[in-house]
C-alpha positions in Angstrom: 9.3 7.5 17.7 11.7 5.7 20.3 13.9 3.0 19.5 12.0 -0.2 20.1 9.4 0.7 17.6 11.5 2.0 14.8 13.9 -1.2 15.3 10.6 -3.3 15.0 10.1 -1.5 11.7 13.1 -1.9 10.4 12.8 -5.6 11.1 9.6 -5.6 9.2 11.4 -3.7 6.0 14.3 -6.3 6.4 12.6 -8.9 6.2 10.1 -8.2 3.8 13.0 -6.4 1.1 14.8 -10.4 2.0 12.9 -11.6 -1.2 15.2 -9.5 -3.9 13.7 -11.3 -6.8 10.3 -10.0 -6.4 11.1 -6.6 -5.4 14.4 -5.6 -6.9 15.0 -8.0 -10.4 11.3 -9.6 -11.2 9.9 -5.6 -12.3 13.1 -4.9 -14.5 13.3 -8.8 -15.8 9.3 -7.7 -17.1 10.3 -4.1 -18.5 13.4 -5.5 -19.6 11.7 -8.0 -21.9 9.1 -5.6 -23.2 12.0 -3.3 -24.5 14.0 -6.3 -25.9 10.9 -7.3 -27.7 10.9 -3.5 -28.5 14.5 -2.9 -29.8 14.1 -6.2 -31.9 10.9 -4.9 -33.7 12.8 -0.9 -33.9 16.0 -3.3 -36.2 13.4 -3.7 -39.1 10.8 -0.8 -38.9 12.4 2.7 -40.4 10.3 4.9 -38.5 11.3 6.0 -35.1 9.2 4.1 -32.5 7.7 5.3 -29.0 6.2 2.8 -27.2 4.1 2.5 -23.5 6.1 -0.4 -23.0 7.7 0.6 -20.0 4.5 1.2 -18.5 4.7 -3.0 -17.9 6.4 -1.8 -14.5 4.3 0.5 -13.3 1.7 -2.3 -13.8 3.5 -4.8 -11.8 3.7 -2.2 -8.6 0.2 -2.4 -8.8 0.1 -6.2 -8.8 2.9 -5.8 -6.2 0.6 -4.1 -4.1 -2.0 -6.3 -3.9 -0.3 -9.5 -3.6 2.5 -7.7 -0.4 -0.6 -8.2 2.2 -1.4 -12.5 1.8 2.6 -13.0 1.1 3.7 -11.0 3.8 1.4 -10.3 6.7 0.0 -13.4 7.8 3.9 -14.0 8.1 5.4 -11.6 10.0 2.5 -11.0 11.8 3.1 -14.5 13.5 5.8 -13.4 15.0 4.2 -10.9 17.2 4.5 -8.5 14.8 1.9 -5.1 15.7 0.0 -4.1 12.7 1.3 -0.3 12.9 5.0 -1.6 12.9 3.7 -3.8 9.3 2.5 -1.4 8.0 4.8 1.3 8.8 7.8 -1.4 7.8 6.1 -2.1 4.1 5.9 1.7 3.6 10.2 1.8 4.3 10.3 -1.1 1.8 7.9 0.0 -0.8 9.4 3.6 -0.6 13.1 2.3 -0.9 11.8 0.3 -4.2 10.3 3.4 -5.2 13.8 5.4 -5.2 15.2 2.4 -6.8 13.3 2.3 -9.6 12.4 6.2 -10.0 16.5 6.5 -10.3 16.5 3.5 -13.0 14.4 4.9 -15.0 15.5 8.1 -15.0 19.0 7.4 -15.8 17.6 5.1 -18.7 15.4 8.0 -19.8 19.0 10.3 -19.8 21.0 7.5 -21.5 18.1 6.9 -24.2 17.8 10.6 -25.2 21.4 11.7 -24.5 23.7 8.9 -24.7 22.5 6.5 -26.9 19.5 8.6 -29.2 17.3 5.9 -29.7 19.3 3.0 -28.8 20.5 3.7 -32.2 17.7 2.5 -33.5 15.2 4.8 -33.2 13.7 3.4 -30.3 12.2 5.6 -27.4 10.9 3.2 -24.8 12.2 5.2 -21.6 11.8 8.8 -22.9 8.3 9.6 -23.9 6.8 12.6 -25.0 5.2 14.7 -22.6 5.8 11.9 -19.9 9.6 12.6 -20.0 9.5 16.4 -19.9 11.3 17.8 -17.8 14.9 17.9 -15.9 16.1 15.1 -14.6 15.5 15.4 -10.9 11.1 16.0 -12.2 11.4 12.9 -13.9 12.8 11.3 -10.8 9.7 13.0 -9.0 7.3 11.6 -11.2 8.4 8.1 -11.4 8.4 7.9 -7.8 5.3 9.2 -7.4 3.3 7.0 -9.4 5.1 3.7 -7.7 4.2 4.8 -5.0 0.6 5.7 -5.7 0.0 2.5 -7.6 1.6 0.3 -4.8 -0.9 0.9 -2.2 -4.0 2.0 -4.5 -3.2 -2.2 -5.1 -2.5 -2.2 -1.0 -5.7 -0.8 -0.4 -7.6 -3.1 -2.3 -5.4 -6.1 -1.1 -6.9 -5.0 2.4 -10.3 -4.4 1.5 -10.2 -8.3 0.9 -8.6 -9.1 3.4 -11.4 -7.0 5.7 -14.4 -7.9 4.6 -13.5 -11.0 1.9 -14.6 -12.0 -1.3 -18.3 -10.2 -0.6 -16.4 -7.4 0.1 -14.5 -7.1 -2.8 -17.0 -8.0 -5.2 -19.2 -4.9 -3.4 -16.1 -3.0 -3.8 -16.0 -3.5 -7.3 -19.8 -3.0 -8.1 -19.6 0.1 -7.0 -16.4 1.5 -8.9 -18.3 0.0 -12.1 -21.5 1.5 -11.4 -20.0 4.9 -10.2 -17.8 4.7 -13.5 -20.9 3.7 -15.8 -23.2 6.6 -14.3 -20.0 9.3 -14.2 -19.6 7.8 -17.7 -22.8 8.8 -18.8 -23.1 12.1 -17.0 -19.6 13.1 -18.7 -21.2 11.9 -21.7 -24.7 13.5 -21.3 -23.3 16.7 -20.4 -20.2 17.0 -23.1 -17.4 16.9 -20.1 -15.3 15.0 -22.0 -13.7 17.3 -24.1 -13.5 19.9 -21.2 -11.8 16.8 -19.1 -9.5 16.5 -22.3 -8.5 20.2 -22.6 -8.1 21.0 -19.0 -5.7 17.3 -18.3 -3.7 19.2 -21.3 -3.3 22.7 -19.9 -1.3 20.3 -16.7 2.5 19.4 -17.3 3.1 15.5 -16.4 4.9 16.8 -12.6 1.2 18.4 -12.0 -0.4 15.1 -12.8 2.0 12.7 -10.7 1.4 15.5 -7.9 -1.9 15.3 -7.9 -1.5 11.4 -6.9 0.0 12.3 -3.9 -3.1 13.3 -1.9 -5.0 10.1 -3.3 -2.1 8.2 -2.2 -2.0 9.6 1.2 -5.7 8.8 1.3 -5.3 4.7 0.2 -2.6 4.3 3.0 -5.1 5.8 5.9 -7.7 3.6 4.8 -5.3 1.0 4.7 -4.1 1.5 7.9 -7.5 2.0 9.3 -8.4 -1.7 7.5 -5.4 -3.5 8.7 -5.9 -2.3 12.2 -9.3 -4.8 12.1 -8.7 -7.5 10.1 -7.7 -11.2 10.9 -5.0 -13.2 9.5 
């Protein structure tokens, strides 16, 4: 890679990682109200309490991921800006976000079981059973891994619209809900379910979160493959 492209990258991550809120603070303002709601409701119950909340972040990279492409590439790409170097420029961004909030989490997670049991409440909102197992440095791993993999799953779909538009995306999504009705049924018809069930529980969570990696690789070639023919 020589010198003029990876500077046009960087100026791509630069600029996009400019908007702090929306990256850095907006994802821990929306965790960070879900457990405050959390700790609140552990003050008066006596029974320990493990909640999904945190899962509210995970959500939002998703949501990240499909907003990124209308806030940001019409944008930079009017300043001359090659699709490659975009797209190459939001993966620097989105993976820097990724180790930000993979290490956040994981030093909650430490402080929550270690520090603080419970918040002193009894409250496990950042270490989860089965989710949380693990050293420290695999439940870095798999928080950055499913960021990342819900980022551009969200990307992809983001560029699917902005590919083919709304006829696309409503033909995008008639065919995930008629492959999902007919796997559905199959699993149904044929009693996979509890096979699905038993084998998802035989894998540890760093399996699982591995196992996204290939899938994620595979939403950011077709991503790159859309944004190379799509207008503004």
């Amino acid at each position: 890679m020589n010198t003029t492209v990876n500077g046009r990258m960087k100026a791509v991550t630069s600029t996009i990682l400019k908007d702090k809120w929306s990256w850095f603070f907006l994802p821990w303002v929306i965790a960070g109200s879900s457990f405050v709601v959390n700790l609140i409701t552990s003050i008066f119950v006596k029974d320990e309490i493990k909640t999904g909340g945190v899962s509210s972040l995970y959500i939002y990279m998703l949501v990240a991921g499909i907003i990124s492409v209308s806030n940001t590439l019409p944008f930079l790409l009017g300043f001359n800006v090659r699709r490659s170097d975009y797209f190459w420029g939001i993966g620097r961004a989105i993976g820097l976000v990724g180790v930000c909030c993979a290490a956040g989490l994981t030093l909650l997670s430490f402080i929550e079981i270690d520090v603080v049991p419970g918040w002193g409440t009894g409250l496990y909102f950042f270490h989860l059973p089965y989710y949380s197992d693990g050293p420290a440095p695999v439940q870095f791993i798999i928080n950055f891994l499913l960021i990342v993999f819900l980022f551009y799953t969200g990307f992809l779909i983001a560029c699917i619209g902005k590919r083919f538009g709304k006829t696309g995306m409503y033909a995008f999504f008639l065919a995930w809900i008629a492959l999902g009705t007919v796997g559905s049924y199959v699993m149904t018809a044929q009693g996979y379910w509890m096979d699905l069930w038993n084998w998802l529980s035989d894998q540890s969570m760093l399996e699982i979160a591995g196992g996204t990696a290939p899938v994620t690789l595979i939403c950011m070639a077709l991503s790159y493959m859309l944004l190379r023919r799509t207008s503004v």
